[in-house]
KEGUSE-254707 format. One record per residue (C-alpha): residue in one letter; x, y, z. Coordinates in steps of 0.25 Angstrom, whole numbers, plus 5000, padded with zeros to 4 digits. Layout:
<nodes>
AXYZ;...
</nodes>
This chain:
<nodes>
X500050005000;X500350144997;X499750255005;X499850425001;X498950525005;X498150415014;X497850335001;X498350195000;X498750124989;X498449964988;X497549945000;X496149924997;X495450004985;X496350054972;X496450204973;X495850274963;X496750364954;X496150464946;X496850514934;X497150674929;X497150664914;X497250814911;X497950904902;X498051044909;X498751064922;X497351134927;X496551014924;X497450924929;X497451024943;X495951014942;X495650874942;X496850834951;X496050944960;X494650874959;X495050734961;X495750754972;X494650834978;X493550714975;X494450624983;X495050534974;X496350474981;X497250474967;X497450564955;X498450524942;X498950624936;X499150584922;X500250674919;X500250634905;X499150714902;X499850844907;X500050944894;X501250994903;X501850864906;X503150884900;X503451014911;X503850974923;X503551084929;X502151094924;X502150954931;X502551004944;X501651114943;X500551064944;X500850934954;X501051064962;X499551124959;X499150974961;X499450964975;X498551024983;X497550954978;X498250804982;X498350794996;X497350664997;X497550624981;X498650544977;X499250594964;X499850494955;X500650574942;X500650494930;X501450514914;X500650404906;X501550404895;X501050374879;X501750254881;X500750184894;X499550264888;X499750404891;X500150534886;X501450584889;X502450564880;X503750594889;X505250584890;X505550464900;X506450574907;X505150674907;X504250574912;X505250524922;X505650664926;X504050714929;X503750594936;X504950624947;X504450774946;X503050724950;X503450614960;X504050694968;X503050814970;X502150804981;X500850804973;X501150664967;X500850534975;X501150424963;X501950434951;X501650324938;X502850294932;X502750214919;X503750104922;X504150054908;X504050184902;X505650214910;X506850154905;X507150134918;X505850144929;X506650094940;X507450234942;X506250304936;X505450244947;X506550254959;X506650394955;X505050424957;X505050344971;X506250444977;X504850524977;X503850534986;X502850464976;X502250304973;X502750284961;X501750184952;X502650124941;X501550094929;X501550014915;X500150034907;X499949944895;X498750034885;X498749914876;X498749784883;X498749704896;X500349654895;X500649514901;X500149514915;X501649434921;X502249534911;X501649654919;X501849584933;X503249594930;X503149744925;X502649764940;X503749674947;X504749784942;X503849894944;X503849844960;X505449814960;X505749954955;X505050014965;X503750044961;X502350084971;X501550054963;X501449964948;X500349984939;X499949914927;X498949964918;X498549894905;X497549864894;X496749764890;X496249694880;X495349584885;X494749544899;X495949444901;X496849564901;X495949624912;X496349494921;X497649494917;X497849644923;X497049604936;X497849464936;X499249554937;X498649644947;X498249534957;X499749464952;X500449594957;X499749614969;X499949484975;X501449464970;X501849604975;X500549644986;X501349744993;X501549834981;X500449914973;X499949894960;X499049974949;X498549894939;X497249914927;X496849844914;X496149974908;X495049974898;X493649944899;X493949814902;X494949844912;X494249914922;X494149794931;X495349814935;X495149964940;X494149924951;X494949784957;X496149834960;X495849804976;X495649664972;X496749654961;X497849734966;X497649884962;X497849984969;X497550114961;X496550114948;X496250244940;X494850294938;X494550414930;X493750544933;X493550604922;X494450574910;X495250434911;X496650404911;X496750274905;X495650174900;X494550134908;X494650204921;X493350214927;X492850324933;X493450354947;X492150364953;X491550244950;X492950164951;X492950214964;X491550154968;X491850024961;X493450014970;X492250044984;X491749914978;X492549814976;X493249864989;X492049844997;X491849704992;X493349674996;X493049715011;X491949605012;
</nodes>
């Protein structure tokens, strides 16, 4: 477990994180302002979507506008690169360089580092961790659901470079790949149950694995208010009423 701001990762109920998909710093100040103030316990910052990504200082800026609104809201800063479905089309240095910029400012609880997108993520990722921040080191297939003992061993390294948090998210292309998803997640967390894992099969099909985290072995999923970060995300809402649930049932 991993608790910041009295929210604790891995015990119980998946948190939900709600992501920030906009363009302009106001809007991005805006909506970081009004899901923090409706009480939801984590914001991503999808970075990527930033028109003034590439200055660092325009970074910093508004991290520092941010913070005021983050005392109780866990902020997780992401660059989705082209490459793992995203936007950003960056340097490795760049990206390497505003990652530490963000993981070390007080506004900024989690960092998601892309682990195969560094030549070498093991310094990548002992550099972020000399910061006060959980560093989830992420892999995100957009076309397919890789070999399931392929991705478990994607994960081992993840774990023995130090990562927080692994997370895998991937696509499907029939039920099967669904099962193989929560097959690997339920493979992770009982090989390594002390350490925390993120894991979804996105699309329509792989909403399931959204809502069964507690069961599975997930401890964040991603719902959406308003425009959606990635396919599938449900609405945070109702995801949320659905994760009450499934608790509740678990309690008999």
């Amino acid at each position: 477990m991993i608790t910041r701001k009295s929210i604790t990762l891995g015990n119980g109920k998946p948190v939900i994180c709600v992501p920030v998909v906009a363009e302009k710093k106001e809007e991005i100040l805006a909506q970081i302002k009004t899901l923090a103030g409706n009480g939801f316990s984590m914001i991503e910052w999808r970075a990527d979507y930033f028109e003034q990504l590439k200055d660092a200082d325009a970074v910093r800026l508004l991290l520092d506008e941010a913070l005021p609104f983050l005392s109780n809201t866990l902020l997780l800063f992401t660059i989705r690169t082209k490459a793992q479905g995203g936007r950003a089309v960056l340097g490795e240095k760049l990206i390497a360089n505003l990652e530490a910029l963000a993981a070390g400012h007080e506004a900024v609880d989690l960092i998601d580092m892309e682990y195969l997108e560094f030549k070498r993520p093991d310094k990548h990722l002992k550099r972020l961790k000399k910061q006060d921040c959980i560093v989830i080191t992420s892999h995100h297939d957009f076309q397919k659901t890789p070999d399931p003992d392929m991705l478990k061993k994607l994960v081992a390294h993840m774990y023995t470079d130090g990562a927080d948090i692994a997370k895998i998210a991937v696509m499907p292309e029939s039920e099967a790949d669904v099962l193989k998803l929560l097959g690997l997640t339920n493979a992770v967390h009982t090989e390594w149950p002390d350490r925390l894992f993120v894991s979804m099969s996105m699309g329509g099909i792989g909403n399931i694995s959204r809502i069964c985290g507690e069961v599975f072995g997930s401890c964040i999923t991603f719902g959406s208010v308003g425009q959606a970060s990635a396919p599938g995300q449900i609405e945070a809402q109702k995801l949320a009423q659905v994760l009450d649930l499934i608790h509740d049932s678990l309690q008999r």
